[in-house]
VMD Tcl script that builds the backbone (N, CA, C; Angstrom):
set m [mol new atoms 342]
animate dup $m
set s [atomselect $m all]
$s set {name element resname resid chain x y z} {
  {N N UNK 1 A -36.057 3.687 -1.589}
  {CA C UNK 1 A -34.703 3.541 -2.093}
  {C C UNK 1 A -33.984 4.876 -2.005}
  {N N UNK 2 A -33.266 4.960 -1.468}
  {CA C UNK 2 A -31.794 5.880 -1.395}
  {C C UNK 2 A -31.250 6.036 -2.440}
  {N N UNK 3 A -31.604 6.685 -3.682}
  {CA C UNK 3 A -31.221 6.950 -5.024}
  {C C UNK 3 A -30.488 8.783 -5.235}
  {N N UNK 4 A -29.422 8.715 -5.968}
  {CA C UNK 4 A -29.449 9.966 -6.189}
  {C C UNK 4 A -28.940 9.854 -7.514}
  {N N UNK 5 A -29.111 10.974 -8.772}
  {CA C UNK 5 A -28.827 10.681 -10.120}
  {C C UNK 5 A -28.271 12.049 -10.137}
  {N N UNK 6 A -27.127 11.270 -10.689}
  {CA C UNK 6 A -25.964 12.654 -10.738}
  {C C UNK 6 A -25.503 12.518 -12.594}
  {N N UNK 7 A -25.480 13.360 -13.139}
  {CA C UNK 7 A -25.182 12.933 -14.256}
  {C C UNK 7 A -26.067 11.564 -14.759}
  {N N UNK 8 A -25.100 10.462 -15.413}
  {CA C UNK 8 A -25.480 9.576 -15.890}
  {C C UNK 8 A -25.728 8.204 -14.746}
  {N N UNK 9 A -24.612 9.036 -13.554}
  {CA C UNK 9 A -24.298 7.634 -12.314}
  {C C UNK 9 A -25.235 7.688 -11.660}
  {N N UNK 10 A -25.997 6.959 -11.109}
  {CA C UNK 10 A -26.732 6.471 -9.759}
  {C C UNK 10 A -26.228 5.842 -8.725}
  {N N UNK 11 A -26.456 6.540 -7.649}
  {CA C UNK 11 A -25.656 6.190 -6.538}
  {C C UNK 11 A -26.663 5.447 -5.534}
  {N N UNK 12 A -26.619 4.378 -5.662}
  {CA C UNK 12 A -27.485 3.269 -4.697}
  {C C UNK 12 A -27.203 3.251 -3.605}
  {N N UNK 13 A -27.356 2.580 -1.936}
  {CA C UNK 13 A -26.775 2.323 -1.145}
  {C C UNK 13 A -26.182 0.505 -0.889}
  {N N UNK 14 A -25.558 0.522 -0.344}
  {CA C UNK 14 A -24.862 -0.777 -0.169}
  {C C UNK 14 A -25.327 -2.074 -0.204}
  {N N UNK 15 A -26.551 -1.766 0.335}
  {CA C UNK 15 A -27.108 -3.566 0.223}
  {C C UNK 15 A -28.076 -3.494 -1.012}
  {N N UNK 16 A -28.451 -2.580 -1.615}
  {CA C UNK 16 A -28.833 -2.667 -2.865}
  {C C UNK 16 A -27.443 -2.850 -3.867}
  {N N UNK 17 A -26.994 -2.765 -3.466}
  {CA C UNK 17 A -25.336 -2.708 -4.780}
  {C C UNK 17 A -24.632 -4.221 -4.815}
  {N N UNK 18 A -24.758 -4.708 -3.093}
  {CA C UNK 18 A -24.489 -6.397 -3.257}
  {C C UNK 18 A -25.576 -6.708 -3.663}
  {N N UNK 19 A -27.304 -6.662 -3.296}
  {CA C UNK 19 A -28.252 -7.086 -4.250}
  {C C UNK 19 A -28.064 -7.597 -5.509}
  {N N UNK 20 A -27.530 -6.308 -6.382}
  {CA C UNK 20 A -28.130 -6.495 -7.756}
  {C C UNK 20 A -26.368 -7.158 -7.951}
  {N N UNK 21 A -25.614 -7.437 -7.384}
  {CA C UNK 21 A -24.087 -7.980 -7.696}
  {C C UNK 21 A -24.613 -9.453 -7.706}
  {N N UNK 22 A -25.227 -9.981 -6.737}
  {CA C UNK 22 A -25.639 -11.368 -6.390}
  {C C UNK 22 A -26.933 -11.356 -7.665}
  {N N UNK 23 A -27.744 -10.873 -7.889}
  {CA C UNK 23 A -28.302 -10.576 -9.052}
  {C C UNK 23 A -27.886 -11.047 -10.324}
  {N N UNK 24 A -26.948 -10.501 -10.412}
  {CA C UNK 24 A -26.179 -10.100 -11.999}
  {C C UNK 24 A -25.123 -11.543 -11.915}
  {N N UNK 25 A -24.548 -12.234 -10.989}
  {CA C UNK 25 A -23.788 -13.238 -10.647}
  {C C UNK 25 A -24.587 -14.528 -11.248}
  {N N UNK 26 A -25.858 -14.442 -10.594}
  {CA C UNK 26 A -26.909 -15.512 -11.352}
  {C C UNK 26 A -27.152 -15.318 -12.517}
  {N N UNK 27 A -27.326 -14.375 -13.550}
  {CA C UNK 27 A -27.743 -14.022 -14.171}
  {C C UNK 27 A -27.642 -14.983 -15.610}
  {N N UNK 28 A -28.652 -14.886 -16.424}
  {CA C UNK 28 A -28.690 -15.524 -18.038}
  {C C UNK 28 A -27.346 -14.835 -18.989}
  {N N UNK 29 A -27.299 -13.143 -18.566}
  {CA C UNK 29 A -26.521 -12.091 -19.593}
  {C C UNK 29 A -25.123 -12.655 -19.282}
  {N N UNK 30 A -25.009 -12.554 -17.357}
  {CA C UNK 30 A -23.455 -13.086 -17.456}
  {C C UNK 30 A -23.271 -14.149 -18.067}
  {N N UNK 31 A -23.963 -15.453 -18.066}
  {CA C UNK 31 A -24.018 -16.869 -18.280}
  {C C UNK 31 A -23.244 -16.541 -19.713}
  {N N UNK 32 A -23.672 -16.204 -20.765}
  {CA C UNK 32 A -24.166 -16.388 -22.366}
  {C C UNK 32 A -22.413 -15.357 -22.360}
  {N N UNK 33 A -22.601 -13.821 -22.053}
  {CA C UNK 33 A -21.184 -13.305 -22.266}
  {C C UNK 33 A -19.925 -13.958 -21.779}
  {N N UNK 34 A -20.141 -14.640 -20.710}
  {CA C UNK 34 A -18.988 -15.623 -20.066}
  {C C UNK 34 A -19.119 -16.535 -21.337}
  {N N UNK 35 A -19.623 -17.253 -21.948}
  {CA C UNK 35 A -19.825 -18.587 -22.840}
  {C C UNK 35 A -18.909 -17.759 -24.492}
  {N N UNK 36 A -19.485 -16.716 -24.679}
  {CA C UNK 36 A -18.909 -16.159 -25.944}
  {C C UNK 36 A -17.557 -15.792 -25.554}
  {N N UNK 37 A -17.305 -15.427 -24.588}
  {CA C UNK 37 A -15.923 -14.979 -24.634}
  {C C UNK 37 A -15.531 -15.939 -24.304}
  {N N UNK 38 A -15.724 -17.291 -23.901}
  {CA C UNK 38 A -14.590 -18.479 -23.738}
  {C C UNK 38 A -14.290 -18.577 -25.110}
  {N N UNK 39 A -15.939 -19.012 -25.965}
  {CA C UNK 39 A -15.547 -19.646 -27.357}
  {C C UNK 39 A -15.059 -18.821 -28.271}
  {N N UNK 40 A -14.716 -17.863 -28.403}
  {CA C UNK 40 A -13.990 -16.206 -29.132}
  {C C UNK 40 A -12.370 -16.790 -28.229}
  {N N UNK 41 A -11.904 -17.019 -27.604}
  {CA C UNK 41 A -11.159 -17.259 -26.820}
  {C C UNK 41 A -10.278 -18.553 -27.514}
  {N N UNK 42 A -11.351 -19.767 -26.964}
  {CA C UNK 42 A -10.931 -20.497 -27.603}
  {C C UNK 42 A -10.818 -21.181 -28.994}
  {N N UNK 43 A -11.367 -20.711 -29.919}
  {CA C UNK 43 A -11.603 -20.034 -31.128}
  {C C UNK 43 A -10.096 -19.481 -31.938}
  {N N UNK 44 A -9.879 -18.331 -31.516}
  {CA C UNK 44 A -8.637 -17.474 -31.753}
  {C C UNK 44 A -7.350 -18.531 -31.353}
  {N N UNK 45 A -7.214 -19.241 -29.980}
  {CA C UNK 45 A -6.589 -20.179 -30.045}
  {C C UNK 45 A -6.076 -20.938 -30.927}
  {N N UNK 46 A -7.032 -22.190 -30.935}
  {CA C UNK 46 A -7.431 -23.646 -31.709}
  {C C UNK 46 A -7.282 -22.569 -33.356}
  {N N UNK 47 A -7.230 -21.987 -33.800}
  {CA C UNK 47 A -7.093 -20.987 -35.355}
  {C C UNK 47 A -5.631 -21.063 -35.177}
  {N N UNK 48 A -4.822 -20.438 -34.130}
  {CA C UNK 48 A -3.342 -19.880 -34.340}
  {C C UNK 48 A -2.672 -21.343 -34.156}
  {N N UNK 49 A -3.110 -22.607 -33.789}
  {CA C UNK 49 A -2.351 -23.401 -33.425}
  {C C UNK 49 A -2.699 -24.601 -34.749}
  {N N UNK 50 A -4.065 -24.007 -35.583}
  {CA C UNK 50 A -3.846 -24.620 -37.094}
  {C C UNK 50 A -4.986 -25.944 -36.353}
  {N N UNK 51 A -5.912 -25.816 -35.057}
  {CA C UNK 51 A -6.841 -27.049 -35.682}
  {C C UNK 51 A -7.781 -27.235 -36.354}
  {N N UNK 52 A -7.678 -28.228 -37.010}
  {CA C UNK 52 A -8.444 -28.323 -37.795}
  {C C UNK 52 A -10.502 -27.710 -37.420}
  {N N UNK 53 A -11.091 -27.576 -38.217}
  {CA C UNK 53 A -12.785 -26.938 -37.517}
  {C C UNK 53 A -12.386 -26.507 -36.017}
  {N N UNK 54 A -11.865 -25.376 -35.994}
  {CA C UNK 54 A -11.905 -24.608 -34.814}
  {C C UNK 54 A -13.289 -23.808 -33.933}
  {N N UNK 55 A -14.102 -24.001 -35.379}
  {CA C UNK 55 A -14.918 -23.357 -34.553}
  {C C UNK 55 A -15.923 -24.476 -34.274}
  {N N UNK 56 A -15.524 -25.653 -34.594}
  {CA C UNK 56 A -16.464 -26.639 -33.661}
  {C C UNK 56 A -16.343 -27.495 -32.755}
  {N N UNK 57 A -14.591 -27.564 -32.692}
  {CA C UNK 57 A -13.717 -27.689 -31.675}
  {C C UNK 57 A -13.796 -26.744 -30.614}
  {N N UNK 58 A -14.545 -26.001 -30.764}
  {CA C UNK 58 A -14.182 -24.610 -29.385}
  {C C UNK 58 A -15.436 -24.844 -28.686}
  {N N UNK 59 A -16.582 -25.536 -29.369}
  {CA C UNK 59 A -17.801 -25.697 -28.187}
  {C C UNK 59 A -17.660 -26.590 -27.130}
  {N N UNK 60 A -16.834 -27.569 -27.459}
  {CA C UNK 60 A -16.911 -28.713 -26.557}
  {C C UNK 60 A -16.352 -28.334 -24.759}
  {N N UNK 61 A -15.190 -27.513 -25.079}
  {CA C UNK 61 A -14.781 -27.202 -24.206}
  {C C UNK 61 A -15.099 -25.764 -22.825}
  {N N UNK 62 A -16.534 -25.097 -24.214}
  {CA C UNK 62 A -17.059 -24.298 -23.672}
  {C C UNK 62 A -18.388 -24.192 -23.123}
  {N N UNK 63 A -18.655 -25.369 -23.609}
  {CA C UNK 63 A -19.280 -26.193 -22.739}
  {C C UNK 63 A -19.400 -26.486 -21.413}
  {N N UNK 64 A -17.739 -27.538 -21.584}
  {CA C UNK 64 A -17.790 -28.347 -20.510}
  {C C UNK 64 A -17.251 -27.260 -19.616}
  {N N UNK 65 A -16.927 -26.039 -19.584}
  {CA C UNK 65 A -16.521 -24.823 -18.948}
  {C C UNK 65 A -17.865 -24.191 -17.606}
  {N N UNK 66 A -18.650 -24.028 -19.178}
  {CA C UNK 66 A -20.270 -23.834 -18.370}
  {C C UNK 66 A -20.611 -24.447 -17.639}
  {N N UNK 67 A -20.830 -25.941 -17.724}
  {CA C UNK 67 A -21.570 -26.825 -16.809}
  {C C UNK 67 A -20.798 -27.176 -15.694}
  {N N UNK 68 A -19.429 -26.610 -15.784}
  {CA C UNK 68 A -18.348 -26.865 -14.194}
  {C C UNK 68 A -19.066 -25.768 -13.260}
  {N N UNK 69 A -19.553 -24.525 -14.019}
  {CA C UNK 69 A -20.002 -23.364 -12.851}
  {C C UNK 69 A -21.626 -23.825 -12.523}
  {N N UNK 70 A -22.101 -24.736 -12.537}
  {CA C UNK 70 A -23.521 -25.227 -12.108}
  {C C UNK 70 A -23.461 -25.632 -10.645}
  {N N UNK 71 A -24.482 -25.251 -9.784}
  {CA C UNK 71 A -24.373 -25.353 -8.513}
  {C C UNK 71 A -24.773 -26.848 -8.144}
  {N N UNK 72 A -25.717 -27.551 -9.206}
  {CA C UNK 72 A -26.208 -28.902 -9.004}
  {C C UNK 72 A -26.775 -29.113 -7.301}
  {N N UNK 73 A -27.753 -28.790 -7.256}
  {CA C UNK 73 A -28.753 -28.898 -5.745}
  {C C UNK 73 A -28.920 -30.340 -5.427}
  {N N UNK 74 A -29.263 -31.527 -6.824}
  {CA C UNK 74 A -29.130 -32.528 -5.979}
  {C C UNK 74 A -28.005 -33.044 -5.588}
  {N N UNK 75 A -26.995 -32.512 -6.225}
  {CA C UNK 75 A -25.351 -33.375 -5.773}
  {C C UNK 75 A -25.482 -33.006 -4.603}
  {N N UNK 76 A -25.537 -31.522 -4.643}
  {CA C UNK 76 A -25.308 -31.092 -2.793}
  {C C UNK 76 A -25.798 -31.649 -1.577}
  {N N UNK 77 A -26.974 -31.715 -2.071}
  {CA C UNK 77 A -27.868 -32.295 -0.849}
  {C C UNK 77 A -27.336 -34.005 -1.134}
  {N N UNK 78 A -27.118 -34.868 -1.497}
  {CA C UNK 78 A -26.397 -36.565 -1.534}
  {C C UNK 78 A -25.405 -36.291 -0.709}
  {N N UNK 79 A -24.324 -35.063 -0.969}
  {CA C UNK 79 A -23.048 -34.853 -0.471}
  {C C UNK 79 A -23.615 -34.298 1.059}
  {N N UNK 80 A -23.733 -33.757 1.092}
  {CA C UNK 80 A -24.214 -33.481 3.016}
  {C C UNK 80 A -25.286 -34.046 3.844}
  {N N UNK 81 A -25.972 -34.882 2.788}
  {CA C UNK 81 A -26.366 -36.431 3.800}
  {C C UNK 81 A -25.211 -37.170 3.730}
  {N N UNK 82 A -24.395 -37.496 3.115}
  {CA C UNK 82 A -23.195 -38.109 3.667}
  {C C UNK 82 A -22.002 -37.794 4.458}
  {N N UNK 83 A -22.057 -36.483 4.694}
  {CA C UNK 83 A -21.416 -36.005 5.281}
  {C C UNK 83 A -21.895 -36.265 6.645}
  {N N UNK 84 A -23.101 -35.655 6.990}
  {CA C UNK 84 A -23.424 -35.940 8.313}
  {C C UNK 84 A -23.460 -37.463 8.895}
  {N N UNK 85 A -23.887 -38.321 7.743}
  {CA C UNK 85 A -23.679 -39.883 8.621}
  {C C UNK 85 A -22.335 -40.123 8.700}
  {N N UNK 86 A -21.615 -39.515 8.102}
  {CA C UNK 86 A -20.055 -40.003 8.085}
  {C C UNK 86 A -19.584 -39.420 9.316}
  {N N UNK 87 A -19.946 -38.188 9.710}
  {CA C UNK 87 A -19.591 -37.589 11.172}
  {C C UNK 87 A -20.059 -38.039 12.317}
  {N N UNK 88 A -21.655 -38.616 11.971}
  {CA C UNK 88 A -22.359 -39.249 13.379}
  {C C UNK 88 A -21.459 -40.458 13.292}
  {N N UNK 89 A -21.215 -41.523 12.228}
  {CA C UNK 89 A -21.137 -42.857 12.796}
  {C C UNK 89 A -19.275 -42.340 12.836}
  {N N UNK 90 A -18.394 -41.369 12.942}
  {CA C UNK 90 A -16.815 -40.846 13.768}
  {C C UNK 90 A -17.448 -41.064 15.367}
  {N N UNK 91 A -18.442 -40.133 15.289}
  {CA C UNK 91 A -18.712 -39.416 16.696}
  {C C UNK 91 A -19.021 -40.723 17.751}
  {N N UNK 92 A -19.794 -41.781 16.800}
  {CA C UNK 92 A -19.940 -43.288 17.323}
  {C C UNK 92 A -18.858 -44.305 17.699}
  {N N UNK 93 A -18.293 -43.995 16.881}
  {CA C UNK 93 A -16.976 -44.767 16.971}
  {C C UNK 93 A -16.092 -44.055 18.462}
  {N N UNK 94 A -16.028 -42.985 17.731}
  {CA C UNK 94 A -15.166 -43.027 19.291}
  {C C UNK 94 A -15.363 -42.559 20.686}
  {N N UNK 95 A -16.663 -42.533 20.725}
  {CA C UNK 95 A -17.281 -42.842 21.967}
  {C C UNK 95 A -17.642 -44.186 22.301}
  {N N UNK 96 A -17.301 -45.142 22.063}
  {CA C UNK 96 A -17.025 -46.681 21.744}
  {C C UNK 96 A -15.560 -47.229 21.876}
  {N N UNK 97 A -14.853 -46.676 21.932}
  {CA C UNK 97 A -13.600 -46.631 21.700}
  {C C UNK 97 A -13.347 -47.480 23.342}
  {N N UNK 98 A -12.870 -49.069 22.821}
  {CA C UNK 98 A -12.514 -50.300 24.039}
  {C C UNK 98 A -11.398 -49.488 24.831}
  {N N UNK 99 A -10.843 -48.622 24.598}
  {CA C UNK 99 A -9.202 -48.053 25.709}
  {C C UNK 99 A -9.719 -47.448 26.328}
  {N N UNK 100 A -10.915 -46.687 26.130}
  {CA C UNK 100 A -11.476 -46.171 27.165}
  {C C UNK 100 A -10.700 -44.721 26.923}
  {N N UNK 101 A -10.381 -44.227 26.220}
  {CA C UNK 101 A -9.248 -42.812 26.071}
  {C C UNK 101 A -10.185 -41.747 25.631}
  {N N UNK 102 A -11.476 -42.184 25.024}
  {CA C UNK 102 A -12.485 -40.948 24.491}
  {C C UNK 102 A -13.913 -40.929 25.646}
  {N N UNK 103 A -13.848 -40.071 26.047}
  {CA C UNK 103 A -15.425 -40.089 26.409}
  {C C UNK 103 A -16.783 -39.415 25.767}
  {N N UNK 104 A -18.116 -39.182 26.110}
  {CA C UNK 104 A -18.747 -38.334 25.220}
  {C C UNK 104 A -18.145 -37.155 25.195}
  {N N UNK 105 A -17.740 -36.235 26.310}
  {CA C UNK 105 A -17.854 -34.625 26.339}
  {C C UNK 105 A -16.330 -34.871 25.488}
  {N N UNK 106 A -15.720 -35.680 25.295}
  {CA C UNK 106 A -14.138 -34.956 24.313}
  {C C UNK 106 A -14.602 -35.233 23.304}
  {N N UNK 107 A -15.464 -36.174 22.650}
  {CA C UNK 107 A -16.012 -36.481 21.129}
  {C C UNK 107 A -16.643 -35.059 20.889}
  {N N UNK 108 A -17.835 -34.581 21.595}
  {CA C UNK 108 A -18.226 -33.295 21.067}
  {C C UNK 108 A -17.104 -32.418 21.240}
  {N N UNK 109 A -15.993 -32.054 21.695}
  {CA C UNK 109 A -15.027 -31.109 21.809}
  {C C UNK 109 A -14.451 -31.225 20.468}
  {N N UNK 110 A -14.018 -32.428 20.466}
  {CA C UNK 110 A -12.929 -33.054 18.788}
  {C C UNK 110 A -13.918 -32.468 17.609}
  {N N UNK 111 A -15.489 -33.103 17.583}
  {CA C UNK 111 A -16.251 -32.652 16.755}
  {C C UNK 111 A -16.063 -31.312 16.397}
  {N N UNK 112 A -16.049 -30.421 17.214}
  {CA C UNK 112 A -16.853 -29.017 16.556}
  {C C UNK 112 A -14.966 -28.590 15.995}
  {N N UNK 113 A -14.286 -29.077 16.896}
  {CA C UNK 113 A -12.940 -28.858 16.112}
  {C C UNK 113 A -12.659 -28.869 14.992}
  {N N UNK 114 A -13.393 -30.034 14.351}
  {CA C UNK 114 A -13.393 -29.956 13.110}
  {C C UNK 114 A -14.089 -29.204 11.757}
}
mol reanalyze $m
mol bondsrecalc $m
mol representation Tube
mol addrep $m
């Protein structure tokens, strides 16, 4: 590692610095400080606007905040098996196409166009 300690700073080099960025992006610490500062957030809100249990009114939404930033692996993978049959059976279709106006080599041209 390419380290130098100057004072208090450490000076890393570059792909260690996106490393630990992609690191720290996943991370439990960001997760939990992102979560408190919504509900401190929304908290201070839901208080100035007089609702009623604000502070148990403020989880719901910080919540449903959290679980929007979830990457969900099996959605993804459902969503791009459908994607690809949805593109093969385009690519079918209009190489099928009765006018005779598409052939194979313009279907793969149109394809990657997209």
């Amino acid at each position: 590692m390419n380290r130098r300690l100057i004072g208090v700073v450490i000076f890393c080099t570059e792909s260690e610095e996106q490393d630990r960025d992609n690191e720290f992006a996943g991370s439990f610490t960001r997760m939990i400080f992102i979560m408190v500062v919504t509900y401190c957030t929304l908290y201070g809100y839901m208080t100035l606007i007089n609702v009623d249990k604000a502070y148990l009114n403020a989880i719901v939404p910080t919540m449903g905040y959290n679980m929007s930033t979830w990457s969900l692996p099996y959605v993804k993978c459902l969503w791009m098996t459908f994607k690809e049959k949805t593109e093969t059976n385009l690519a079918v279709h209009m190489a099928h196409d009765t006018r005779g106006a598409l052939t194979a080599n313009t279907v793969d041209v149109e394809m990657d166009a997209l």
